[in-house]
Backbone as CSV, one residue per row, in Angstrom:
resi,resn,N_x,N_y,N_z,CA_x,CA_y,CA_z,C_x,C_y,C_z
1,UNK,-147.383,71.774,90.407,-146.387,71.204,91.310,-145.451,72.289,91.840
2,UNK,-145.432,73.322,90.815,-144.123,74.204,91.485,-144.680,75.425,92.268
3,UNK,-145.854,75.559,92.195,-146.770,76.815,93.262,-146.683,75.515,94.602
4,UNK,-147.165,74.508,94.227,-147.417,73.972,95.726,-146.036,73.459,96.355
5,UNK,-144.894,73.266,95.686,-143.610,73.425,96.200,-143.189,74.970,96.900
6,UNK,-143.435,76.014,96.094,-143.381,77.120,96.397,-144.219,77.191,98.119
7,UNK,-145.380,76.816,98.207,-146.286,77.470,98.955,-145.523,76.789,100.294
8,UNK,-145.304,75.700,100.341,-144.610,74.539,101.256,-143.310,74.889,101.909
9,UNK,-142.522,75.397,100.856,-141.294,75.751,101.194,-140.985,77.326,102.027
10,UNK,-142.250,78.165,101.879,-142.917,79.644,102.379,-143.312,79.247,103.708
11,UNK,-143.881,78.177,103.958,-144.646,77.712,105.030,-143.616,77.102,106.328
12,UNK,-142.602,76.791,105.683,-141.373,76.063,106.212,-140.672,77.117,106.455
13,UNK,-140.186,77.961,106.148,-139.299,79.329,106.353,-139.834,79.955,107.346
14,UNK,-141.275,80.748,107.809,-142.150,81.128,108.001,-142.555,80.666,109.662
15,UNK,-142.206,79.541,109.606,-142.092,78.826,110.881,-141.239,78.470,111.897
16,UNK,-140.332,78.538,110.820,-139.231,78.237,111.931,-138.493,79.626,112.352
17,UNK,-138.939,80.886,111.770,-138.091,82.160,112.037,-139.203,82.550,113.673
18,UNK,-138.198,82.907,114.903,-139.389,83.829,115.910,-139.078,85.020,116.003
19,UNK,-140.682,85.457,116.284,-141.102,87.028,115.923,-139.274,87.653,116.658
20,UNK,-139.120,87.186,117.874,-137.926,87.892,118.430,-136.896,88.256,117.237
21,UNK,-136.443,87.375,116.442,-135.777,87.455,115.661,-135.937,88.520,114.674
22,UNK,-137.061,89.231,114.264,-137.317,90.175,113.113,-137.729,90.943,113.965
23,UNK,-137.291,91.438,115.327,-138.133,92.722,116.301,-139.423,92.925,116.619
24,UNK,-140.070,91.456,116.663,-141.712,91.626,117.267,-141.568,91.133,118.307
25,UNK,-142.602,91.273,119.115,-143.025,91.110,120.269,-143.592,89.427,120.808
26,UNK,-143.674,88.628,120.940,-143.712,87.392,121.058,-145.015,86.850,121.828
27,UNK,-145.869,87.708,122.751,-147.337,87.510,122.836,-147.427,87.058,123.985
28,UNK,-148.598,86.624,124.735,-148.923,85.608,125.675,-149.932,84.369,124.850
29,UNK,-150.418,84.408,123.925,-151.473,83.928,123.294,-150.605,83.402,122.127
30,UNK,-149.752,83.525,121.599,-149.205,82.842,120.123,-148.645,80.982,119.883
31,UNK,-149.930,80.924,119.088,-149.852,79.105,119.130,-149.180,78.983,117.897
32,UNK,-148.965,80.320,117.012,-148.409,79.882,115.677,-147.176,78.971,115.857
33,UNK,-146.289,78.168,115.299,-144.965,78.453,115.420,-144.314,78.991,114.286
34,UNK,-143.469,80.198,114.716,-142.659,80.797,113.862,-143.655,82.297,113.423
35,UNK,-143.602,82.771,112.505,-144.239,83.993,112.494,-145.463,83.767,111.741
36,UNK,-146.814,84.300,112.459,-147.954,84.412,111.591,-148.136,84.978,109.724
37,UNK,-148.921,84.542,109.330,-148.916,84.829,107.960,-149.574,86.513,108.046
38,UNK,-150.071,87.235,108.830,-149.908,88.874,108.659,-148.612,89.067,108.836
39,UNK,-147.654,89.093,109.600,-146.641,89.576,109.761,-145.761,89.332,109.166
40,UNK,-145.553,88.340,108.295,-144.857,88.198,107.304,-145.116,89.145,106.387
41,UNK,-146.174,89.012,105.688,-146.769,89.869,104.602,-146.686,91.623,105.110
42,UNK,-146.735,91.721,106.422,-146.475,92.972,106.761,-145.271,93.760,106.798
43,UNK,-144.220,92.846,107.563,-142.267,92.998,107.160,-142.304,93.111,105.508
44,UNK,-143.209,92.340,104.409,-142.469,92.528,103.588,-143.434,93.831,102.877
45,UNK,-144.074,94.206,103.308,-145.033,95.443,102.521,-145.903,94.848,101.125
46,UNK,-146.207,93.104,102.073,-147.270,93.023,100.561,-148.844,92.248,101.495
47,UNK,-150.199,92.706,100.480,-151.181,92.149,101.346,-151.071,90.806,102.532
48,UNK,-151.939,91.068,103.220,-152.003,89.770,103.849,-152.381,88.661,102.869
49,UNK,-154.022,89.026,102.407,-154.867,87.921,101.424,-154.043,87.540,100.418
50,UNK,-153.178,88.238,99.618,-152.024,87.812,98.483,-151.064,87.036,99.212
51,UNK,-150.489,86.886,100.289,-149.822,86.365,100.775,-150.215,85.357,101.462
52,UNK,-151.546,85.346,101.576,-152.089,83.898,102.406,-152.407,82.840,100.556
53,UNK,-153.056,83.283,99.525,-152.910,83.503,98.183,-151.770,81.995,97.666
54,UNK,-150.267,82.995,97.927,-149.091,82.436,97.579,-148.689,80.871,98.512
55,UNK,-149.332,81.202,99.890,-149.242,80.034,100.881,-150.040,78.860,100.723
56,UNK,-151.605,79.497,99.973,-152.250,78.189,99.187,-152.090,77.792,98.163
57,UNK,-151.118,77.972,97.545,-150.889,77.496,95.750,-151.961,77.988,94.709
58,UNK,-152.231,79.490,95.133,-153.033,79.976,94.378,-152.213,80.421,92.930
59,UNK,-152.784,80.162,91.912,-152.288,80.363,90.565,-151.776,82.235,90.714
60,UNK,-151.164,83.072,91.099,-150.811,84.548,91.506,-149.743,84.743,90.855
61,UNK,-149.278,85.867,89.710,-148.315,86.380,90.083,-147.070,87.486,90.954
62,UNK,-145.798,86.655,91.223,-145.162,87.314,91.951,-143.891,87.899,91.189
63,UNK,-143.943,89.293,91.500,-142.896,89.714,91.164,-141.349,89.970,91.517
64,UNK,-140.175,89.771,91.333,-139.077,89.685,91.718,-138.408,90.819,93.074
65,UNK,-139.365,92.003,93.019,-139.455,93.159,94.184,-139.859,91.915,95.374
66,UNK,-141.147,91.457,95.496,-141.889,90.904,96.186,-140.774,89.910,96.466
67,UNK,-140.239,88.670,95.741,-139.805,87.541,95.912,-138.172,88.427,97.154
68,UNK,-137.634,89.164,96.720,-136.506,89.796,97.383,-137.112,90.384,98.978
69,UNK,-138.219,90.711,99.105,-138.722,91.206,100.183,-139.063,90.307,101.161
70,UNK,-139.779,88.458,100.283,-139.833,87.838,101.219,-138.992,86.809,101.316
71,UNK,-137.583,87.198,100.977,-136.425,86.236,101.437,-135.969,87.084,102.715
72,UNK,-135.585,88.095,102.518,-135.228,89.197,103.401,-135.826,89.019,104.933
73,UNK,-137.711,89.183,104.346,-138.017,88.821,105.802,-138.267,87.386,106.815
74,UNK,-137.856,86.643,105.460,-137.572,85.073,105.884,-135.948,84.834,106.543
75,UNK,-135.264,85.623,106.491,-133.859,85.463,106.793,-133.322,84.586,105.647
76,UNK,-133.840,84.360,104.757,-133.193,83.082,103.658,-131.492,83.199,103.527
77,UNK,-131.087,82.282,103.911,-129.210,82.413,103.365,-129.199,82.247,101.765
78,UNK,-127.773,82.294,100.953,-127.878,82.065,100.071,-128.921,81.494,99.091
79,UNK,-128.240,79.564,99.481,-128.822,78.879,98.919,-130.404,78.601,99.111
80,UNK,-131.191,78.990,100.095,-132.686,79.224,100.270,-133.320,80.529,99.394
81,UNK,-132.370,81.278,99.113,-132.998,82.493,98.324,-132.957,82.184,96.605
82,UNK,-132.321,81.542,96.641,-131.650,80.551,95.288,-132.687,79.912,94.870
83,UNK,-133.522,79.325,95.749,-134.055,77.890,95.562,-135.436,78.510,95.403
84,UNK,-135.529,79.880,96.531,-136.897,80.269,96.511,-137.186,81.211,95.084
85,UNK,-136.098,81.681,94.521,-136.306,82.143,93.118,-136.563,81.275,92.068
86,UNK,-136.238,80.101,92.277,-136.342,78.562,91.215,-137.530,78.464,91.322
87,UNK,-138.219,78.163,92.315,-139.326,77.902,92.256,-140.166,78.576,91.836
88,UNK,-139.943,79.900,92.118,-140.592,81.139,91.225,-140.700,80.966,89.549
89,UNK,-139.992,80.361,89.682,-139.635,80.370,88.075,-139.440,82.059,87.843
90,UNK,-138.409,82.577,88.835,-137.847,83.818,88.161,-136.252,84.231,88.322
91,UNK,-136.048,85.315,88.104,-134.354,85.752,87.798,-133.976,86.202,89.051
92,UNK,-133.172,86.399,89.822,-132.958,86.633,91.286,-131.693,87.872,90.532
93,UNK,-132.582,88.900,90.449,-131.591,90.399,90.372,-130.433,90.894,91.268
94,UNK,-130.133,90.481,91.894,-129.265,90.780,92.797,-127.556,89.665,92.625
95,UNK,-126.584,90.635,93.083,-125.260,89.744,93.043,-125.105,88.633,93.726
96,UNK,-125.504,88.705,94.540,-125.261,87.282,95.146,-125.831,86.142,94.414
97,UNK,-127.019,86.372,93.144,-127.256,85.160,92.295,-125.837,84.763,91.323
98,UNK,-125.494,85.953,90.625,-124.315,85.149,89.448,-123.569,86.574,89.635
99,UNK,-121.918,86.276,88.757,-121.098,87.130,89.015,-120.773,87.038,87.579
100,UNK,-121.276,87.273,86.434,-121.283,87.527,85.469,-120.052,88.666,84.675
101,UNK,-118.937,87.301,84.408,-117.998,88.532,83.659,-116.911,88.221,84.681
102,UNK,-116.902,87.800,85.859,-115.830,87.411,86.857,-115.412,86.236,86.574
103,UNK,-114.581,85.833,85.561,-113.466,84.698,85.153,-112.712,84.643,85.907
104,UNK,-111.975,83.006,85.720,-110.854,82.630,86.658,-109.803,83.615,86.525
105,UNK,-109.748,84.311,85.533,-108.085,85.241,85.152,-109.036,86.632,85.901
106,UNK,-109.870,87.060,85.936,-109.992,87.935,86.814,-109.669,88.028,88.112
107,UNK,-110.297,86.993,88.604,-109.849,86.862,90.175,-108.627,86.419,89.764
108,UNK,-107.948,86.269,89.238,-106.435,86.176,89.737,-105.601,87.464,89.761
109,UNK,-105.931,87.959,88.809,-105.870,89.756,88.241,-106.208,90.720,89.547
110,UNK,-107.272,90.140,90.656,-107.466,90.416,91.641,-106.096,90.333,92.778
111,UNK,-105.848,89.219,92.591,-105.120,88.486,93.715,-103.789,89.133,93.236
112,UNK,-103.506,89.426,92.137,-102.190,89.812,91.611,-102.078,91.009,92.108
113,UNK,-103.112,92.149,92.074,-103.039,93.297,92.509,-102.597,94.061,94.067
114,UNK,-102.792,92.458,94.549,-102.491,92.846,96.208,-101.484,93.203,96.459
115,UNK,-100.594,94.144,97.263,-101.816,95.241,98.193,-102.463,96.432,97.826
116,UNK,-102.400,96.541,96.292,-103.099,97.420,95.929,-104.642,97.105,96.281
117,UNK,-105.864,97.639,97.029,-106.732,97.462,96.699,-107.821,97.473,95.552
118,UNK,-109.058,96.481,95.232,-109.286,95.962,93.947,-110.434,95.238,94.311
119,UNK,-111.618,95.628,93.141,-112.796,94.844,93.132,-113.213,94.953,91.364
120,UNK,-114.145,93.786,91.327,-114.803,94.144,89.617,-116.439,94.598,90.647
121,UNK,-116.868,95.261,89.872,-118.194,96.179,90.274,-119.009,96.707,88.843
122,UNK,-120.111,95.960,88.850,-121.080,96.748,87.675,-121.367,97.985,87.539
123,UNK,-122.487,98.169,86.834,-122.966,99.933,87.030,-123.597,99.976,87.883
124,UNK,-124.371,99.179,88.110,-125.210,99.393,89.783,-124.772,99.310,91.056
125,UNK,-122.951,98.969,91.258,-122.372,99.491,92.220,-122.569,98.210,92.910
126,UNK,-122.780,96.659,92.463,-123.041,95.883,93.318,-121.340,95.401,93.213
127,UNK,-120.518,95.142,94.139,-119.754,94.081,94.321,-119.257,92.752,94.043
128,UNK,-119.423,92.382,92.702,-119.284,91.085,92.264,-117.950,90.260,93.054
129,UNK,-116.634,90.924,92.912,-115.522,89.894,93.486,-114.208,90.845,94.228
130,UNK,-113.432,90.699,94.833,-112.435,91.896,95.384,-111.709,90.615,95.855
131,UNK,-110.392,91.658,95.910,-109.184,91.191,96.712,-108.990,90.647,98.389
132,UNK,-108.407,90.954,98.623,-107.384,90.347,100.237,-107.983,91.915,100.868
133,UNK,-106.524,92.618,100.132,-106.863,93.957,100.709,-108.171,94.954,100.774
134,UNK,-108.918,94.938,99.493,-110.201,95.794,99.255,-111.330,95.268,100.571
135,UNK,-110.825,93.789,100.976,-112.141,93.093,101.960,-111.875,93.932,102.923
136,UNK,-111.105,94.541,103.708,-111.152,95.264,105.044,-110.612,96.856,104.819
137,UNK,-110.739,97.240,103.599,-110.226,98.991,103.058,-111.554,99.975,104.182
138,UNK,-112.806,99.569,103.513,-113.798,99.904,104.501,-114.508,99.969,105.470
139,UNK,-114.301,98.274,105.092,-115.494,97.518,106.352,-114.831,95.901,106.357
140,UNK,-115.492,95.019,107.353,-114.984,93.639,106.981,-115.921,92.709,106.219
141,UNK,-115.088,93.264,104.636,-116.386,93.126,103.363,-117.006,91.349,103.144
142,UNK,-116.534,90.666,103.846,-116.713,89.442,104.177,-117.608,88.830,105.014
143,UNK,-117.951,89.816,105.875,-119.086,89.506,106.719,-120.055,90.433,106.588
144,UNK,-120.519,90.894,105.310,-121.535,91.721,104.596,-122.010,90.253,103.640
145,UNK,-123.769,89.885,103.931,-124.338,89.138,102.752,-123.925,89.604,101.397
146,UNK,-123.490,88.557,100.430,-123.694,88.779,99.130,-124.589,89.990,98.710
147,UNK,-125.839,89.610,98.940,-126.869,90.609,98.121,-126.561,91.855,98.724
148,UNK,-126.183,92.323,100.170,-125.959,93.615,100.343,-124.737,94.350,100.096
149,UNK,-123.531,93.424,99.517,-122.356,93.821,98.715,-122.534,95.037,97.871
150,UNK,-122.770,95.965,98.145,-123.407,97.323,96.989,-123.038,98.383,97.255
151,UNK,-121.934,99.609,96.873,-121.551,100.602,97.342,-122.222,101.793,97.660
152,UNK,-123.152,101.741,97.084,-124.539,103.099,97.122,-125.222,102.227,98.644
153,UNK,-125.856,101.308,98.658,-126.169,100.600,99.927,-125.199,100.878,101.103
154,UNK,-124.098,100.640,100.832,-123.349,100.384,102.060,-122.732,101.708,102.685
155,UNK,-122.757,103.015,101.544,-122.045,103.682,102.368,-123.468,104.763,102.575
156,UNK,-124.462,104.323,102.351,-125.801,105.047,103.048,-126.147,104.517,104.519
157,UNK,-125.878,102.867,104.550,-126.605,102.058,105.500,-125.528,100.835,106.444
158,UNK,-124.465,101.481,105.970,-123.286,100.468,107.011,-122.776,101.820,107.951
159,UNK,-122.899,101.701,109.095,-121.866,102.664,109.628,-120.269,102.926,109.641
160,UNK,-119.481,101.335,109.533,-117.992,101.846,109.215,-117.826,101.543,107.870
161,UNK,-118.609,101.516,107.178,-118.098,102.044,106.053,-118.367,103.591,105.495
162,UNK,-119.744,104.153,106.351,-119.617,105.338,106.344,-118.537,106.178,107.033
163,UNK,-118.486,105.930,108.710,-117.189,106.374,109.203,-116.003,106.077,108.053
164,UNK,-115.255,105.415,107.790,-114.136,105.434,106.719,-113.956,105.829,105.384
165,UNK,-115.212,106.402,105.390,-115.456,107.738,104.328,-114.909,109.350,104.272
166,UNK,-113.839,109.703,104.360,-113.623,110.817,105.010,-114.621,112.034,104.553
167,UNK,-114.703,112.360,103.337,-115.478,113.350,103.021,-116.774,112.503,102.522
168,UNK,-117.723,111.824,103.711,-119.232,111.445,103.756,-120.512,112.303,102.560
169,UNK,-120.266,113.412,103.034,-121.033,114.160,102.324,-121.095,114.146,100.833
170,UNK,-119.796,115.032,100.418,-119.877,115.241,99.332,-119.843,113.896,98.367
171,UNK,-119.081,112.838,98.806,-119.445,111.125,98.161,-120.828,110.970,97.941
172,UNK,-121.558,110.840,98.978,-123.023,110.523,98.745,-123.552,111.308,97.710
173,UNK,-123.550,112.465,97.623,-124.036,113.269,96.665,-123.876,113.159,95.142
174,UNK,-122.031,112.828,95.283,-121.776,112.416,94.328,-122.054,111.081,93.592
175,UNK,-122.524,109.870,94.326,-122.725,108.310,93.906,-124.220,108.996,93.584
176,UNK,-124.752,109.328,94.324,-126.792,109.547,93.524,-126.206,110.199,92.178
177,UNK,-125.530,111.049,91.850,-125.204,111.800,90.844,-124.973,110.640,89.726
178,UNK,-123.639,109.932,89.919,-123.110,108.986,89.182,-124.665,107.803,88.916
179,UNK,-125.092,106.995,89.862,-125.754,106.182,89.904,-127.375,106.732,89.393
180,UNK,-127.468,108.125,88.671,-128.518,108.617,88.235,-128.529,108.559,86.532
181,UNK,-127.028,108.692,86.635,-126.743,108.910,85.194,-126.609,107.568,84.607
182,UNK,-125.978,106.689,85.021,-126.044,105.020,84.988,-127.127,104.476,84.813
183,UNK,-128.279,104.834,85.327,-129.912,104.086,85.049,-130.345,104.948,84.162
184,UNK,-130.222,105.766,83.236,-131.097,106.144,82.131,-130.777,105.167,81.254
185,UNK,-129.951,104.006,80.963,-129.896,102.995,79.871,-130.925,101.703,80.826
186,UNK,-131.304,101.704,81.792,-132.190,100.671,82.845,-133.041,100.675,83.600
187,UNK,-134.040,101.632,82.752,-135.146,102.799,83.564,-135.692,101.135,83.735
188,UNK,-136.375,100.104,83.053,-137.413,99.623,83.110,-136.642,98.268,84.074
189,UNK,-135.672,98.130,84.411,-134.934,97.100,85.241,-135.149,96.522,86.326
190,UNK,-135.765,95.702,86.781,-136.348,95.341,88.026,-135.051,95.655,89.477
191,UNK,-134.114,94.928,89.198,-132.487,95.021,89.873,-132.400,96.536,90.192
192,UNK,-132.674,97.670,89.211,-132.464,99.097,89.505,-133.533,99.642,90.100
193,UNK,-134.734,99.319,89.811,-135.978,99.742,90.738,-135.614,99.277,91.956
194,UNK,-135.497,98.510,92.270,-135.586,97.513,93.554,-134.121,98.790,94.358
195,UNK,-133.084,98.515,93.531,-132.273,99.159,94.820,-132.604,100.578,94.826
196,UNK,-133.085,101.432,93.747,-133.741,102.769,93.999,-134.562,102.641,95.450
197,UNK,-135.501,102.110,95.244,-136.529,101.804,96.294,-135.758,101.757,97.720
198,UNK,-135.010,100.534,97.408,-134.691,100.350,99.237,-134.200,101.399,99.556
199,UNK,-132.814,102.310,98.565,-132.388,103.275,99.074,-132.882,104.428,99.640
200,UNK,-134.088,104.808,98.685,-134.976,106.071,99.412,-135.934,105.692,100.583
201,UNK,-135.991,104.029,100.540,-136.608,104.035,102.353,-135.552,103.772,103.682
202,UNK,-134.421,103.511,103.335,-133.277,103.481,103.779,-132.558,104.628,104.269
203,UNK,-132.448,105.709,103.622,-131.877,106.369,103.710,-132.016,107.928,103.112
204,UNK,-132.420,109.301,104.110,-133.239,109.996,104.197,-132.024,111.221,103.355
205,UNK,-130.671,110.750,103.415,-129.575,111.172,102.582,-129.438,111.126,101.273
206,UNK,-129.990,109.929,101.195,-130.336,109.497,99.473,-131.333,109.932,99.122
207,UNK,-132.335,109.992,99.701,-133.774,110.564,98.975,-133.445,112.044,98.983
208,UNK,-132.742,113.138,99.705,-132.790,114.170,99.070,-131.334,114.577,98.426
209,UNK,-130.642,113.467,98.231,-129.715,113.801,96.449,-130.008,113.371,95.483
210,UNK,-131.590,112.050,95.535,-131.675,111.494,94.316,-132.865,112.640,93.770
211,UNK,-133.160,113.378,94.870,-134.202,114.659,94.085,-133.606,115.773,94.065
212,UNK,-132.377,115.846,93.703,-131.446,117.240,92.552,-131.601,116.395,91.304
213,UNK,-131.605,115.383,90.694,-131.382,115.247,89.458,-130.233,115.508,89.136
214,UNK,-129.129,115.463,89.697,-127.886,115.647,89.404,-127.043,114.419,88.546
215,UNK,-126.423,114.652,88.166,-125.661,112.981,86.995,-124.109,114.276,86.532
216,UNK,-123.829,112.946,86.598,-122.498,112.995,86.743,-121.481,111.960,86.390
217,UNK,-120.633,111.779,85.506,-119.781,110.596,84.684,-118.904,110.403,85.231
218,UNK,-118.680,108.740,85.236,-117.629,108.044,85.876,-116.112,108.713,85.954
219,UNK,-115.992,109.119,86.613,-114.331,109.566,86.703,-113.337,109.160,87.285
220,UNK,-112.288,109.181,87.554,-110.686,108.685,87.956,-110.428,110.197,89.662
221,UNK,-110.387,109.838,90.517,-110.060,110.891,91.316,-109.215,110.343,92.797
222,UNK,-108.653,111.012,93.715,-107.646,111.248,94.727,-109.153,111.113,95.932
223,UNK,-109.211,109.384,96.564,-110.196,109.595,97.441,-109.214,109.607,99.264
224,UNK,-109.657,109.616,100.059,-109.102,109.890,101.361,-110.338,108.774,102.489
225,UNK,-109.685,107.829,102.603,-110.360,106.874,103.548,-109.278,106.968,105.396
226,UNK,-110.498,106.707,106.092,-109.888,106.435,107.133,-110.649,105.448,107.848
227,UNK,-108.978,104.047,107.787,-109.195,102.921,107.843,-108.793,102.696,109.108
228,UNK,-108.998,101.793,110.132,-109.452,101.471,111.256,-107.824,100.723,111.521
229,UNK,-107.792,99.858,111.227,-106.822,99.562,110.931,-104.902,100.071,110.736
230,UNK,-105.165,100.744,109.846,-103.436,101.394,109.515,-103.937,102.933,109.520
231,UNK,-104.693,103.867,109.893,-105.234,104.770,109.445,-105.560,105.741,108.009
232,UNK,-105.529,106.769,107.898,-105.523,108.019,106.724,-105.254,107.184,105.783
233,UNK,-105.752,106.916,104.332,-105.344,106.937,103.615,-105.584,107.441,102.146
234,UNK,-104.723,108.131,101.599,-105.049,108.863,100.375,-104.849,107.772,98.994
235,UNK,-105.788,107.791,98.510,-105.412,106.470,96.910,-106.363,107.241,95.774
236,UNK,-105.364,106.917,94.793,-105.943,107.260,93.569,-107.188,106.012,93.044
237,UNK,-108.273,106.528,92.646,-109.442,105.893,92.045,-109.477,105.231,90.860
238,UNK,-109.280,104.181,89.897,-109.106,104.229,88.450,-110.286,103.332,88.243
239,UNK,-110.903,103.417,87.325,-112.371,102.247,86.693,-111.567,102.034,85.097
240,UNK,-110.907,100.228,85.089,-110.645,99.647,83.900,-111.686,98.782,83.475
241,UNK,-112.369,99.286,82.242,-113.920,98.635,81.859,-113.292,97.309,81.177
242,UNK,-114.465,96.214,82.222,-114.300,94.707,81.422,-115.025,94.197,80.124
243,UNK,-116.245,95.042,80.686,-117.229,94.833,79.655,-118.098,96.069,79.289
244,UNK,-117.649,97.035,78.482,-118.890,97.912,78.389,-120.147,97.765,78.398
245,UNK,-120.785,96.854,77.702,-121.936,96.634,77.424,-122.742,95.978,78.472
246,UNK,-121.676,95.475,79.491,-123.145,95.131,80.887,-122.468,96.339,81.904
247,UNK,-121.693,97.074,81.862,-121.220,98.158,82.696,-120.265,97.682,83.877
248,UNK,-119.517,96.286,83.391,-118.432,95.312,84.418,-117.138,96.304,84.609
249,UNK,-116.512,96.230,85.700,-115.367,97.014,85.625,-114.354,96.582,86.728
250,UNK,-113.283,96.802,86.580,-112.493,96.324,87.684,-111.597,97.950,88.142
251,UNK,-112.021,97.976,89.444,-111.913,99.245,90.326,-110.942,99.364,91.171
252,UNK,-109.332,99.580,90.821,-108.571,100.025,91.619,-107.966,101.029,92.338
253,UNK,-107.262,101.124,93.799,-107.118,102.127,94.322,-105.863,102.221,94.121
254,UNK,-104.877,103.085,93.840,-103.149,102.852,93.839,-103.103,104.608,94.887
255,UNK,-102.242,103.841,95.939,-101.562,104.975,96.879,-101.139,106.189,96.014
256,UNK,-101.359,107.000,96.623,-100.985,108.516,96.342,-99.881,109.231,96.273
257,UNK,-99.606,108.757,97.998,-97.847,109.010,98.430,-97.514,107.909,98.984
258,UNK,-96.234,108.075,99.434,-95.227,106.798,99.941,-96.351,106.403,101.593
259,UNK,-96.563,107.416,102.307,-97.322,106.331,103.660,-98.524,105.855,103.446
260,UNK,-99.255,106.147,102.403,-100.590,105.210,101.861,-99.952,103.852,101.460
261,UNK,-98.809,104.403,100.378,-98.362,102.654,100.300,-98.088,101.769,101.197
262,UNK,-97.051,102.746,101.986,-96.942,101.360,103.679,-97.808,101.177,104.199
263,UNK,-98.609,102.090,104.191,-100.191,101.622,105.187,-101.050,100.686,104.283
264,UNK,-100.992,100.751,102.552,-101.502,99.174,102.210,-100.971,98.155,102.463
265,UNK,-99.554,98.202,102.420,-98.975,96.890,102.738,-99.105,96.488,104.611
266,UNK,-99.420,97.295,105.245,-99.760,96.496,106.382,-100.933,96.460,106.275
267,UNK,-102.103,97.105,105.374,-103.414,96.594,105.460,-103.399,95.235,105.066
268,UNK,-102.679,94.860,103.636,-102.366,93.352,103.542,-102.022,92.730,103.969
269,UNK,-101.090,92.631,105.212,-100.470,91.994,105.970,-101.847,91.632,107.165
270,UNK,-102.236,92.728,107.233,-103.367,92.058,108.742,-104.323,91.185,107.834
271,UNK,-104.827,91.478,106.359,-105.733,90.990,105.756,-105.663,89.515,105.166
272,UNK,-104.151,89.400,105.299,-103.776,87.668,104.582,-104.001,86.903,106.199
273,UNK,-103.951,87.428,107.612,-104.595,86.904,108.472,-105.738,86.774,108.605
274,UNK,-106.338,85.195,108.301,-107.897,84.468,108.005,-108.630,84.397,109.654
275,UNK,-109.875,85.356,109.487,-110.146,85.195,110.496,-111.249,83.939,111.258
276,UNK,-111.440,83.642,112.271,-111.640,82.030,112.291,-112.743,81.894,111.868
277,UNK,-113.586,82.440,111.356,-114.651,81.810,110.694,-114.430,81.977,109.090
278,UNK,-113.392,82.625,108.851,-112.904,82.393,107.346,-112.428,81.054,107.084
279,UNK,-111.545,81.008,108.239,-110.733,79.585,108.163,-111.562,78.278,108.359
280,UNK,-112.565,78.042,109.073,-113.306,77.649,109.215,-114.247,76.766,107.608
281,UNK,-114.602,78.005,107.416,-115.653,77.790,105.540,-114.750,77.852,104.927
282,UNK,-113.573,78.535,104.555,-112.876,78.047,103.108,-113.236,79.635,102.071
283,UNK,-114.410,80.112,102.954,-114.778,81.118,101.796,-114.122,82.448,101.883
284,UNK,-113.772,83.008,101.402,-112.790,84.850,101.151,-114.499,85.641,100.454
285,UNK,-114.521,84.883,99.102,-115.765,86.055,98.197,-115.960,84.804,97.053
């Protein structure tokens, strides 16, 4: 029952997405509706026959790489990527499934911190929950999907959050460093393979710092962002561990000098203004 739920619910996704939508070409001849079963299987880099396979309720296993590849190229929102891991009968590795370790007194601990900027963040750099202020420090962290909430991701593959990086370079170098030394306790981790992977096809920056072998331990340091918004700003870095043992942490920035501080407090000030599709859903993070 749950392969042929599975296969149904693949078939339904699958159809209603057009090629326009994922950058194909749309045909004179195409009676499919929605995208053919090669091209699916092709966006996501898995056989056709395995993927025609999964569409007949063939007894197959799929692995959680695979299941992430074909939500991605299904456009699945949340709750469809949710549902399409249920049916899997598997674990959906990524943050946007659970926020594990983010209690009600955290997010308030969040909210208390404002305008200091503030997020809790695992070892894998995914984004579990942040403040008012931390949502627009970089980017407008609110209109980034859940699952791509990830600081190694975002400042390889977002552009203003790269622009508001002041020293680009030497960061990147330094997160492969940090984020090298972090996966020797999670070599065999599906969640850490998976974002290894995307990153070195992602991003041609990452693939040649993740081959120095460089590692390097979490530290406290004086970073320099330039925010779009209030401009320059210099803030001290601090990581207060929630949980050692899953690598949870809550990551604050505290101003440097006196015009970083005024420039957080008008970053907070533009940031407690909900913008209309915030106001709209109800949702912040």
């Amino acid at each position: 029952m749950r392969r042929h739920e599975l296969a149904a619910f693949l078939r339904s996704r699958r159809e209603r997405i057009t090629p326009e939508q994922v950058g194909l070409p749309r045909g004179a001849r195409r009676r499919t509706p929605g995208l053919r079963r090669e091209e699916v299987a092709h966006l996501s880099a898995v056989g056709v026959t395995w993927y025609t396979w999964l569409e007949q309720s063939r007894d197959i296993q799929v692995s959680v790489q695979v299941l992430d590849a074909l939500a991605r190229t299904l456009l699945l929102d949340p709750s469809e990527r949710a549902h399409l891991f249920q049916l899997a009968a598997a674990t959906d590795p990524t943050p946007a499934s659970s926020c594990a370790g983010v209690t009600d007194a955290v997010r308030e601990v969040l909210d208390q911190l404002d305008p200091l900027p503030a997020c809790v963040q695992n070892s894998r750099y995914d984004i579990l929950a942040y403040n008012r202020t931390y949502a627009h420090l970089l980017c407008d962290l609110d209109a980034i999907p859940p699952e791509d909430r990830n600081c190694m991701v975002l400042i390889h593959t977002h552009p203003q959050w790269r622009e508001s990086v002041v020293h680009l370079d030497e960061t990147m170098r330094l997160m492969a460093a940090k984020l090298r030394a972090s996966m020797a306790g999670h070599l065999t981790e599906p969640a850490w393979k998976m974002l290894v992977k995307r990153l070195q096809s992602e991003s041609p920056e990452f693939r040649e710092n993740w081959e120095r072998y460089e590692v390097v331990a979490t530290r406290s340091k004086t970073k320099q962002f330039r925010n779009p918004h209030v401009g320059l700003l210099d803030l001290t870095h601090t990581d207060l561990w929630l949980s050692p043992e899953l690598g949870a942490r809550l990551v604050t920035y505290a101003p440097a000098d006196e015009v970083s501080r005024e420039r957080l407090e008008k970053l907070y000030a533009f940031a407690r203004v909900p913008s209309a599709e915030t106001a709209e859903s109800g949702v912040r993070r």
